[in-house]
C-alpha positions in Angstrom: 36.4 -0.1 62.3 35.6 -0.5 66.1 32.9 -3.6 65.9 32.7 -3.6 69.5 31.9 0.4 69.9 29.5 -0.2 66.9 27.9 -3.2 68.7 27.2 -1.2 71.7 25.9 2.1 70.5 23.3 -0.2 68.7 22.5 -1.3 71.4 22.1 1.6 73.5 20.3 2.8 70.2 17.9 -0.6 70.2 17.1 0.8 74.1 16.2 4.4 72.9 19.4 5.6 75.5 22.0 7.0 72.7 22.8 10.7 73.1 23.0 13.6 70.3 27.0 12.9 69.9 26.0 9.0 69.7 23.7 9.2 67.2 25.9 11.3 64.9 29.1 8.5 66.2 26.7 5.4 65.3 26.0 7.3 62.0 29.5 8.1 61.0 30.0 3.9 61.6 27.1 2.6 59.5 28.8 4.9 56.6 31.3 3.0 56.7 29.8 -0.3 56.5 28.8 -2.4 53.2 25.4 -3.7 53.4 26.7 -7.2 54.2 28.8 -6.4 57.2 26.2 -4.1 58.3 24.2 -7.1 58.4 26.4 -9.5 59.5 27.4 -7.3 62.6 24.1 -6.0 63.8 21.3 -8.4 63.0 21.9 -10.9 65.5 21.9 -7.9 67.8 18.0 -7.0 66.9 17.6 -11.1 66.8 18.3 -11.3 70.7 16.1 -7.8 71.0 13.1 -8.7 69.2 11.9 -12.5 69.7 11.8 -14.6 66.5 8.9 -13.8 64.2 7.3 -13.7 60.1 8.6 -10.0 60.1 11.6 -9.8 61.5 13.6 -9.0 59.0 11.8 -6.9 57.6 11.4 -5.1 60.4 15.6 -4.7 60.6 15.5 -3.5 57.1 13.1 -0.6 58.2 15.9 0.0 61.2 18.6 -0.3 58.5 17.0 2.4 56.1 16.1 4.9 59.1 19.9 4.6 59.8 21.4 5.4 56.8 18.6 8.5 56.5 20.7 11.5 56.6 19.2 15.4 56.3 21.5 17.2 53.4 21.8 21.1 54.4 21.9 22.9 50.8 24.8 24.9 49.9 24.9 28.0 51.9 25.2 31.6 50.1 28.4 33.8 50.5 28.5 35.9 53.2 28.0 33.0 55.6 31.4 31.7 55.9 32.9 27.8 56.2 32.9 27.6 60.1 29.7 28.5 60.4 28.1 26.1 57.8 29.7 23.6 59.4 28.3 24.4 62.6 24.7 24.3 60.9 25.3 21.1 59.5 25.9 19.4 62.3 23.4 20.7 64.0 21.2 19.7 61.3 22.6 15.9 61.8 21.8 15.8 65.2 18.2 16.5 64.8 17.9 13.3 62.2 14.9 10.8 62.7 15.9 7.7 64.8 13.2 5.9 64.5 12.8 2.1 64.5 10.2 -0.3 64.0 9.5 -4.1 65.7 6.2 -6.3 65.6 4.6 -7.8 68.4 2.6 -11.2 68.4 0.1 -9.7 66.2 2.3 -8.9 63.8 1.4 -4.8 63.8 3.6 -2.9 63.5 5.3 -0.4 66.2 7.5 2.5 66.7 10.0 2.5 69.8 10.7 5.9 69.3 7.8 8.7 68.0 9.1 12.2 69.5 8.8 15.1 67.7 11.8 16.7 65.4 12.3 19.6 64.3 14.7 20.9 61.6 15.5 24.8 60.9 17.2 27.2 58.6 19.0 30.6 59.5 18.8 33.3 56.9 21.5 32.8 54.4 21.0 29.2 54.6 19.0 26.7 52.7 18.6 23.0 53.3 16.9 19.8 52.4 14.8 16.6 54.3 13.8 13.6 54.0 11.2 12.7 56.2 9.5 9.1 57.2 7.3 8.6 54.6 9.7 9.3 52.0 8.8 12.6 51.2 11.0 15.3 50.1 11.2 18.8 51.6 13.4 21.6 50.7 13.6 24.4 53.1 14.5 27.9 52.4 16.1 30.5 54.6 14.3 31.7 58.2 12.5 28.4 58.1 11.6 25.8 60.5 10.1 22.1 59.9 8.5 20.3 62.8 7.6 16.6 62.4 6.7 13.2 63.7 9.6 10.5 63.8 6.7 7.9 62.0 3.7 9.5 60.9 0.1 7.6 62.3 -2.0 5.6 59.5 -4.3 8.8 59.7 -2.7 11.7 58.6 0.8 12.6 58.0 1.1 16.0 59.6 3.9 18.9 59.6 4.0 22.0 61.1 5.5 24.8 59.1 7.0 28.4 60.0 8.7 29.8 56.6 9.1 28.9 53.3 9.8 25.4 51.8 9.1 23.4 48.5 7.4 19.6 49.2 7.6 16.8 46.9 5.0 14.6 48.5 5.3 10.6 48.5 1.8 9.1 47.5 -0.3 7.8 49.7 -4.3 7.6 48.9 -5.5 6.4 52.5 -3.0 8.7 54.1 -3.3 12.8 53.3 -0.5 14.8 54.1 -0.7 18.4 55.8 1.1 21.2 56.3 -0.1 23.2 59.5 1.2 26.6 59.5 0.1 29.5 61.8 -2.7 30.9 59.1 -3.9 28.1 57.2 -2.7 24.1 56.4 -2.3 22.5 53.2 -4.1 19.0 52.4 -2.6 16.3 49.5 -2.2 12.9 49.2 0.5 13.0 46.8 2.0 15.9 44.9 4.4 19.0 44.5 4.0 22.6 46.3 5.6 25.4 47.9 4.4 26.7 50.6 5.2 30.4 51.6 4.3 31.0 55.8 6.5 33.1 57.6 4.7 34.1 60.6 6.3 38.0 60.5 4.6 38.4 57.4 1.1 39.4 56.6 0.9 36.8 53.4 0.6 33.1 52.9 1.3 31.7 49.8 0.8 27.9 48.1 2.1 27.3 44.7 0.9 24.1 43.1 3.2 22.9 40.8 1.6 19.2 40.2 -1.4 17.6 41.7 -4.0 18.9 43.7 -3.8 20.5 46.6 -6.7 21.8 49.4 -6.0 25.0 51.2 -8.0 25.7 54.7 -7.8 29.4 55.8 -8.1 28.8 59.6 -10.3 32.1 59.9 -12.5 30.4 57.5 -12.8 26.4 57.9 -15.7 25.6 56.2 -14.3 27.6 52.8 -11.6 25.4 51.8 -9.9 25.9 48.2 -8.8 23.7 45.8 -5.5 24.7 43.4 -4.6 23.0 40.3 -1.2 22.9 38.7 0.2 26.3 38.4 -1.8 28.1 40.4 -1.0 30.3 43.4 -3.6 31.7 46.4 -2.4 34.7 48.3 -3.9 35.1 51.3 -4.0 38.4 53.7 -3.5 36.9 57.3 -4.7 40.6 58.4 -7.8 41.8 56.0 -9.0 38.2 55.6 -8.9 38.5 52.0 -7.2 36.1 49.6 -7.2 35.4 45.5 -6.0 32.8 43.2 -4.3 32.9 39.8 -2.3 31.3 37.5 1.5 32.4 38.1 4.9 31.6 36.8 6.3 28.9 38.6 9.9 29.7 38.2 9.5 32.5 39.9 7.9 31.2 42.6 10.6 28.4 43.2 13.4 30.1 42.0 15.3 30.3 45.9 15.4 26.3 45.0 18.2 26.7 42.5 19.8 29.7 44.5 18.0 32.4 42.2 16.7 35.6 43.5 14.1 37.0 40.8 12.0 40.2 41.3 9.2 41.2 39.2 7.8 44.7 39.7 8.7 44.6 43.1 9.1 48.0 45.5 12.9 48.3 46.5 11.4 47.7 50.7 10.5 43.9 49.8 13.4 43.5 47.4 15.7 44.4 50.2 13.5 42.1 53.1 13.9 39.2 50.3 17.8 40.0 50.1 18.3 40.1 53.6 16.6 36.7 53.7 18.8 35.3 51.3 21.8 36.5 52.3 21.4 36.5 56.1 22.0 39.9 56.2 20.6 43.0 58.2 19.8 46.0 56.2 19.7 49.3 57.9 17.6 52.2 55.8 18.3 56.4 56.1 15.9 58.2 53.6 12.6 57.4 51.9 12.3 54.6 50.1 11.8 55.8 46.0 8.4 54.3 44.5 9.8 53.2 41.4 9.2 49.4 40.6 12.4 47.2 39.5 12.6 43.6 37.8 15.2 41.6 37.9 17.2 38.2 37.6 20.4 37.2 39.8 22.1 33.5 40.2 24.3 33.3 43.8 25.5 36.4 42.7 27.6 38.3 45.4 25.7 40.5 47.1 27.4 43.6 46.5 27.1 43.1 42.6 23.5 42.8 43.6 23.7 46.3 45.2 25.5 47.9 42.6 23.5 46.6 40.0 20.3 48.3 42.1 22.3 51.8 42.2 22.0 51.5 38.5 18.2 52.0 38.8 17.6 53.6 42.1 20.0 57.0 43.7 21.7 55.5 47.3 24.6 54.8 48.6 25.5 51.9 50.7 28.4 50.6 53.4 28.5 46.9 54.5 29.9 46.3 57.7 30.2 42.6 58.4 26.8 41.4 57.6 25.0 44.7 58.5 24.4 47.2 55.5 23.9 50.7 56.2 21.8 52.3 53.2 21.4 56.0 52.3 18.7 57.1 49.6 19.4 60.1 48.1 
């Protein structure tokens, strides 16, 4: 290991000047390091940085911990090949949180670095974040995550645009919200999904434990409270929304890599395929009324397919990712 090259980038990464390709290098380095040489190597570094002080290290443990924070991208499914997940995950890695923390005479506490980041998902892909607070989110495909590097001791905000599943650090004095383009989701510690693509005329929040409050932005002063295993569905065109009791493995099931359909029409079982699969569907004919339900696992999607001509009259030829469908 190159202490001298590790010395400098953390440094440069002490003076907010690392680049993209720096951040991923100084990375790669502390992944190599046990905690003592970590420590050993870099602390005096943040010693002649920060003047001597009650918190100080304390405040390099914060550095250490945002350092080793990594964003895992999820397993992606088949038709997306190696090269390409590759690609996405190190894309993913270069948008990780570099945020550090140092106290000044007063002893509050600072951020050097509080820029926006922003994390997203192709379709086909799934993936998974960590964000400064602790909290977990899991993102599913078509989706994109915007947040703070150090959330304020007011609120703990994200912005939203897709689908993803939070499992949300408590925190009494500080709510966090998810701001999407129809409505935002208030909790102060819990579990959700939250269901926003902006192409789409529903919104969806599943509670799975907690509470959580929902604010229609058409309607502010309405709010709605959920309780465990309940869902509201909300028409971003009419207005209109309802809430009911639902089953929440469907409603999470893209988690696991599970496509489910119940009673669905064959138009949003193919949107929710090409979604998963990063696909592009391409549709000659009417599309037949009948209702299908249905469980697959990371099945290939041409067993998918051919399990659907089973139950509906079409034919179909894949080109690449493009599928060319004729009903009969």
């Amino acid at each position: 290991m190159d202490q001298k090259e590790i010395k400098q980038l953390f440094r440069k990464y002490l003076d907010d000047q690392l680049s993209s390709e720096e951040i991923i290098r100084l990375k790669i380095l502390i992944g190599e390091m046990d905690e003592s040489t970590f420590t050993n190597n870099l602390y005096p570094l943040w010693e002649s940085f920060q003047p001597s002080g009650h918190h100080n290290r304390e405040a390099f443990d914060e550095i250490s911990k945002n350092l080793k924070t990594t964003i895992n991208p999820v397993k992606k499914i088949s038709l997306i090949n190696y090269i390409q997940r590759s690609a996405v995950a190190a894309c993913l890695l270069i948008l990780i949180v570099s945020t550090y923390y140092f106290y000044n005479e007063n002893n509050s506490i600072l951020t050097l670095n509080s820029q926006e980041h922003k994390i997203s998902t192709e379709n086909g892909e799934r993936a998974s974040v960590i964000l400064p607070d602790g909290t977990k989110v899991f993102l599913n495909a078509g989706t994109i995550l915007s947040y703070p590097a150090l959330f304020d001791n007011k609120q703990r905000a994200v912005y939203l645009e897709g689908e993803a599943y939070f499992e949300v650090k408590h925190n009494e004095s500080v709510p966090f919200i998810v701001q999407t383009s129809t409505a935002s989701v208030k909790v102060l510690g819990t579990t959700f999904n939250v269901y926003a693509y902006s192409n789409k005329r529903w919104f969806e929040t599943t509670l799975i434990s907690g509470q959580v409050q929902v604010t229609m932005h058409k309607s502010p002063d309405k709010p709605v409270i959920l309780s465990p295993n309940q869902k509201l569905r909300y028409n971003s065109q009419t207005g209109n929304f309802n809430t009911s009791n639902t089953d929440l493995r469907l409603e999470t099931a893209w988690r696991k890599g599970d496509l489910i359909f119940r009673s669905g029409h064959i138009k949003e079982i193919f949107e929710q395929i090409a979604t998963f699969y990063g696909i592009h569907f391409h549709i000659e004919g009417n599309y037949p009324e009948k209702l299908f339900t249905g469980n697959y696992h990371e099945e290939d999607v041409n067993l998918v397919l051919r399990n659907l001509q089973q139950h509906y009259a079409f034919t179909y030829q894949k080109k690449g990712d493009d599928i060319y469908i004729k009903f009969k």
